[in-house]
Structure formats: structure tokens, C-alpha cells
Backbone as JSON Lines, residues from 0, in Angstrom:
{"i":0,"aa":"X","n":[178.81,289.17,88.59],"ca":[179.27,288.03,87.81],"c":[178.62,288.06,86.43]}
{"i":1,"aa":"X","n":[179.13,287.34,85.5],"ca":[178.41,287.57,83.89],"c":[177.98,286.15,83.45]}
{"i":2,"aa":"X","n":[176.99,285.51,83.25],"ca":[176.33,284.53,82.96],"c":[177.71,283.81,81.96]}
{"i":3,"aa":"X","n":[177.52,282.79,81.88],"ca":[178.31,281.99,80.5],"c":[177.48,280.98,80.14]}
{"i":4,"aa":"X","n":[176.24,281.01,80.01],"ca":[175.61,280.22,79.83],"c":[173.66,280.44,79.62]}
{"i":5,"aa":"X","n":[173.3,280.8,79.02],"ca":[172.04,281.39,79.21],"c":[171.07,280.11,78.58]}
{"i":6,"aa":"X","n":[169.28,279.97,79.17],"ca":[168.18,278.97,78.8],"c":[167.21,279.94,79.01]}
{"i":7,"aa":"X","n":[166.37,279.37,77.8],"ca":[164.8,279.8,78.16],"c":[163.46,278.87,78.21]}
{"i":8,"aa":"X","n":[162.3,279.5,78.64],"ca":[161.47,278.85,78.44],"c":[160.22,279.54,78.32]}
{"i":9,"aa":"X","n":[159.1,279.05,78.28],"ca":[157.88,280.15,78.11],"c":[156.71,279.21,78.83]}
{"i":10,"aa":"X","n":[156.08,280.37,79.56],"ca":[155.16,279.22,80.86],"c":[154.13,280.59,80.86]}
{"i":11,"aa":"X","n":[153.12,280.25,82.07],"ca":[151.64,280.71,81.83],"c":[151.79,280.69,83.66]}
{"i":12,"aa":"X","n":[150.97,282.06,83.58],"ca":[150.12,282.02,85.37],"c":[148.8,281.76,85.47]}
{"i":13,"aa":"X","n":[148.61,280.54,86.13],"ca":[147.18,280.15,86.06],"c":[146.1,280.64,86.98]}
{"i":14,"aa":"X","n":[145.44,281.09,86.47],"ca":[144.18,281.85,87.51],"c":[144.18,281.33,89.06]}
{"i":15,"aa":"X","n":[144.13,282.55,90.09],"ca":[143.97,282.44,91.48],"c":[145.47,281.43,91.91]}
{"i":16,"aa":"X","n":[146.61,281.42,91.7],"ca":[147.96,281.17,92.05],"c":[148.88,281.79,91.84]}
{"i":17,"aa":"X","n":[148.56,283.12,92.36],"ca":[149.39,284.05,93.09],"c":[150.85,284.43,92.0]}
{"i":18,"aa":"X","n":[151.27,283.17,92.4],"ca":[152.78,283.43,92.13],"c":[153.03,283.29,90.82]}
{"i":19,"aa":"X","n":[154.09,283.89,89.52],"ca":[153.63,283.79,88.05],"c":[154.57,282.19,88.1]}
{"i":20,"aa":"X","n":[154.51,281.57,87.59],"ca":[155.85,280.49,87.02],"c":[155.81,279.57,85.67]}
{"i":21,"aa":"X","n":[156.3,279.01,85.43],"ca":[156.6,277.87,84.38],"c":[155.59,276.54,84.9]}
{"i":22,"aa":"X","n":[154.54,276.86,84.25],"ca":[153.26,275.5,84.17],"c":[152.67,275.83,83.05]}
{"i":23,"aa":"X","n":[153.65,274.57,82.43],"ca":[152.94,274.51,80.58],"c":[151.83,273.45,81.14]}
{"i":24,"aa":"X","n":[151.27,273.62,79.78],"ca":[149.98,272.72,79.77],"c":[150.4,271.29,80.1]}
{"i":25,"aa":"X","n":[151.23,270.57,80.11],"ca":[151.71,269.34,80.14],"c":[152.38,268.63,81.24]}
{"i":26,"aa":"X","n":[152.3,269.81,81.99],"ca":[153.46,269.9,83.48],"c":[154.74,269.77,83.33]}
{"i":27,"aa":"X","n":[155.53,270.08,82.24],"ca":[156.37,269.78,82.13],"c":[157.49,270.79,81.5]}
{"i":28,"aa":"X","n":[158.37,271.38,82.2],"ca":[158.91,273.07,81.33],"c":[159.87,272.03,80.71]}
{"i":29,"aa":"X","n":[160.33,272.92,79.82],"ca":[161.09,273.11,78.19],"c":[161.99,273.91,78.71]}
{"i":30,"aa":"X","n":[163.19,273.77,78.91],"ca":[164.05,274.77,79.07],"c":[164.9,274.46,77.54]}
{"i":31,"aa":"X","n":[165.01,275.54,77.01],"ca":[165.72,275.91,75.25],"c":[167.7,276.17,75.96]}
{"i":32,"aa":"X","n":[168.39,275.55,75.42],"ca":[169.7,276.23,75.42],"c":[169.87,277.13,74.67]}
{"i":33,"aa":"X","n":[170.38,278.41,75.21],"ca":[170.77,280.0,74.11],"c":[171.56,279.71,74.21]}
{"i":34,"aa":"X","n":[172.83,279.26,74.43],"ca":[174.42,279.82,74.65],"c":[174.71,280.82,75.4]}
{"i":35,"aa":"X","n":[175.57,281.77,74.5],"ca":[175.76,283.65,74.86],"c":[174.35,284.14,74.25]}
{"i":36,"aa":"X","n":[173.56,283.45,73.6],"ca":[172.95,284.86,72.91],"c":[171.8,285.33,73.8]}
{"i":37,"aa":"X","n":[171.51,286.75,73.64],"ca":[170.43,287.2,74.82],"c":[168.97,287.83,73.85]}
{"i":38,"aa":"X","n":[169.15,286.52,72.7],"ca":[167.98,286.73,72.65],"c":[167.14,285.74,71.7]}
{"i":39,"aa":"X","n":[166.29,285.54,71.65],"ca":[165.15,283.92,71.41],"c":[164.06,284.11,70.62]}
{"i":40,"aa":"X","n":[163.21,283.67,69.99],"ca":[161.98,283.5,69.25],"c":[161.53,282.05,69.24]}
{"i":41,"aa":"X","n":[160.24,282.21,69.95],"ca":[158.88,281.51,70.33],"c":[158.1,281.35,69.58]}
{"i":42,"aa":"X","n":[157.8,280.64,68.46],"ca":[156.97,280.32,67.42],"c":[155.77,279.09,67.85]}
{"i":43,"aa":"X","n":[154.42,279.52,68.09],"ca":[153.3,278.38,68.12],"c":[153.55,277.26,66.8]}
{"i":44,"aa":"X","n":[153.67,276.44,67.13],"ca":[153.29,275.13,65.9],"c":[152.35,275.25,65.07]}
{"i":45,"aa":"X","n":[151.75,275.07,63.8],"ca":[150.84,274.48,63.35],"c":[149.8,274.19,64.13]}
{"i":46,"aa":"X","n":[148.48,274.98,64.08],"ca":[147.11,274.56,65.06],"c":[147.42,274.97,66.29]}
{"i":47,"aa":"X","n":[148.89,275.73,66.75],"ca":[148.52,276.11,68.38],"c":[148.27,277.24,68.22]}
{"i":48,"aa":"X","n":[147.08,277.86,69.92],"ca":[146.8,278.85,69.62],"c":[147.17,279.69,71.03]}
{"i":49,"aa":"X","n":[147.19,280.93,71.22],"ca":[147.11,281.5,72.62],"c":[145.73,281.6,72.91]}
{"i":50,"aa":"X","n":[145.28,281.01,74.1],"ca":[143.78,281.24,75.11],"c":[144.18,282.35,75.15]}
{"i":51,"aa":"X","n":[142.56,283.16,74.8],"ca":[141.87,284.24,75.83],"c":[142.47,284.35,77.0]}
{"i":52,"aa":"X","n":[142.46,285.39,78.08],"ca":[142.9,285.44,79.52],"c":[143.77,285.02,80.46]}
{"i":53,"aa":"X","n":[144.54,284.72,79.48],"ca":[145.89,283.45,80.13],"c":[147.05,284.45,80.02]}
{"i":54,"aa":"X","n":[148.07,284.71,80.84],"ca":[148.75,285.4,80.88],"c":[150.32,284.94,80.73]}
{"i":55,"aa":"X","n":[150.78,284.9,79.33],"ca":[151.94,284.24,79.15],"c":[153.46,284.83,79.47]}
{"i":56,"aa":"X","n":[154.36,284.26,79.64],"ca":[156.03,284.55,80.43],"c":[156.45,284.05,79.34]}
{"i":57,"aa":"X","n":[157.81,285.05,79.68],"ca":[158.99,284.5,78.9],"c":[160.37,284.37,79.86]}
{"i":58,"aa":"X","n":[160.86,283.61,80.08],"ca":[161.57,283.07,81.46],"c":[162.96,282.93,80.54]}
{"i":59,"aa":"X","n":[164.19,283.21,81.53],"ca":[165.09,283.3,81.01],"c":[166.36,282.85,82.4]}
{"i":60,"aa":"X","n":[167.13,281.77,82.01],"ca":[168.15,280.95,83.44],"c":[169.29,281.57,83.18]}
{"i":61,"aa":"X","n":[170.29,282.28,83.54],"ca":[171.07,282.49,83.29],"c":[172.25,281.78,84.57]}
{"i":62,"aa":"X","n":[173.11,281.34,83.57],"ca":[174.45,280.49,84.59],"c":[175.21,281.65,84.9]}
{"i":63,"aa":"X","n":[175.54,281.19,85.95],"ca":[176.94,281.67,86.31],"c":[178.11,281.21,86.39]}
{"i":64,"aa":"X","n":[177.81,279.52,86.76],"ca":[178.71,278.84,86.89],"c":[178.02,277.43,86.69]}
{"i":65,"aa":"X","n":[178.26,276.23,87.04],"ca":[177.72,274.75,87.06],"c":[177.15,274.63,87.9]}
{"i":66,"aa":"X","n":[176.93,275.13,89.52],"ca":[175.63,274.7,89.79],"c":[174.7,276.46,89.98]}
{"i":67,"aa":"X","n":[175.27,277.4,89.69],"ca":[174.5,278.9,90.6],"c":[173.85,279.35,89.15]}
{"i":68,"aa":"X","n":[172.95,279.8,89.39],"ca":[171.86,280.42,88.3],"c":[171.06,280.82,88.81]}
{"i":69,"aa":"X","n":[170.43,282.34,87.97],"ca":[169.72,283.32,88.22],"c":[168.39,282.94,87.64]}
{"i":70,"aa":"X","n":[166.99,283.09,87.81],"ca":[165.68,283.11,86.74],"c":[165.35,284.61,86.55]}
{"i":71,"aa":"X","n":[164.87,285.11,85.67],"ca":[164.23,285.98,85.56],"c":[162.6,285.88,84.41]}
{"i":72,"aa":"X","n":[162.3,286.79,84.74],"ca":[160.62,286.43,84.27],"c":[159.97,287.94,83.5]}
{"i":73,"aa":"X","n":[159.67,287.91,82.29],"ca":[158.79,289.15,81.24],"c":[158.04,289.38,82.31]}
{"i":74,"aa":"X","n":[157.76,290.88,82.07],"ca":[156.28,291.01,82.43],"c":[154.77,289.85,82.1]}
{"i":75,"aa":"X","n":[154.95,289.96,80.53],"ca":[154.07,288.44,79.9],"c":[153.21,289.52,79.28]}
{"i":76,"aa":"X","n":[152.48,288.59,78.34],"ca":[151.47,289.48,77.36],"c":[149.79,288.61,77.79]}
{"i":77,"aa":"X","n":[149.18,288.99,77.28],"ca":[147.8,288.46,77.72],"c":[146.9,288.39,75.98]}
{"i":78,"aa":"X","n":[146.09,287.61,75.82],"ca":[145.54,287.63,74.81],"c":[143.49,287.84,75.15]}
{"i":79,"aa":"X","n":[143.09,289.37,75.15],"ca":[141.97,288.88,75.53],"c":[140.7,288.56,73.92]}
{"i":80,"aa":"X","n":[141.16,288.9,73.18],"ca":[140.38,288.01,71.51],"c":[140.84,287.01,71.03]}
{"i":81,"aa":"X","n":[140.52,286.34,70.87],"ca":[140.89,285.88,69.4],"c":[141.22,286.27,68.48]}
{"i":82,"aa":"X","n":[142.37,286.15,67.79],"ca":[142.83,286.68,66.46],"c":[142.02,285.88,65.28]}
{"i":83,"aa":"X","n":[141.25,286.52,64.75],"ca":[140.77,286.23,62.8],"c":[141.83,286.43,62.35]}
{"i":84,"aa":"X","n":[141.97,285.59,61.35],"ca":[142.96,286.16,60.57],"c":[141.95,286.08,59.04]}
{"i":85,"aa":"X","n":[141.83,286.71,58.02],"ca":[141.02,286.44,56.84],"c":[141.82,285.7,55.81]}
{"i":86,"aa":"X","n":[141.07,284.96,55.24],"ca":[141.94,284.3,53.99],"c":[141.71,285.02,52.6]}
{"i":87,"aa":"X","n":[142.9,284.97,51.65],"ca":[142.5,286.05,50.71],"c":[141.73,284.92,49.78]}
């Protein structure tokens, strides 16, 4: 079947719980509407930062129809520094 409908979201696996999923800091996922498009950009706000050792997802719902949908899940990236950045 071919999606007609695609969402994303971006969530974190929290130490010693096994399973990876969608637990933002707030308890609360963000699912983004894409439409057709298969593909997204995740921009931190002003003052947010990625933790050290936290292992972040990029989650993606794809419809099939009105109620059947697929999840799929990134590998995820990990941040173990801190980024400096220097000011000129």
C-alpha cells in the first residue's frame, strides 16, 4: 500500500527503558503534518540545546488510510560534548 498521508516527530530513549520511543521532555509528542513530502527539518529554538548522552529519534507515521498507519523510527544520533561554538 502507499501512504497518502505522512507525520513526524522527534523523541529521545531514556536511560535503562529498553524500548526507543517518543518521550519529549514534557510528556507530550508533537506529531508535525508532512503531507506527501518524505522529508522534514528539526530546528532547536533559541537557547535549546541537545544533552550529552541522550539518544535522539526521528519518527515518522505514515497513513495508509483513516484509521491504519505504519511508525517507523532513525537509528537517532547521540551527542556526547558539548558543542562551543566561538564568537568572532
Amino acid at each position: 500500500a502507499t501512504p497518502v498521508f505522512y507525520e513526524w516527530a522527534v523523541g529521545v530513549d531514556m536511560p535503562g527503558q529498553g524500548i526507543p520511543g517518543l518521550r519529549p521532555n514534557d510528556g507530550h509528542v508533537k506529531w508535525h503534518a508532512n503531507g506527501l513530502l518524505t522529508h522534514a527539518v528539526y530546528t532547536l529554538a533559541d537557547g535549546e540545546h541537545l544533552l550529552p548522552d541522550v539518544r535522539y529519534r526521528f519518527f515518522v507515521r505514515a497513513w495508509y488510510n483513516a484509521t491504519h498507519f505504519a511508525v517507523f523510527a532513525s537509528d537517532g544520533i547521540e551527542v556526547h560534548e558539548p558543542l562551543v561554538l566561538a564568537a568572532d
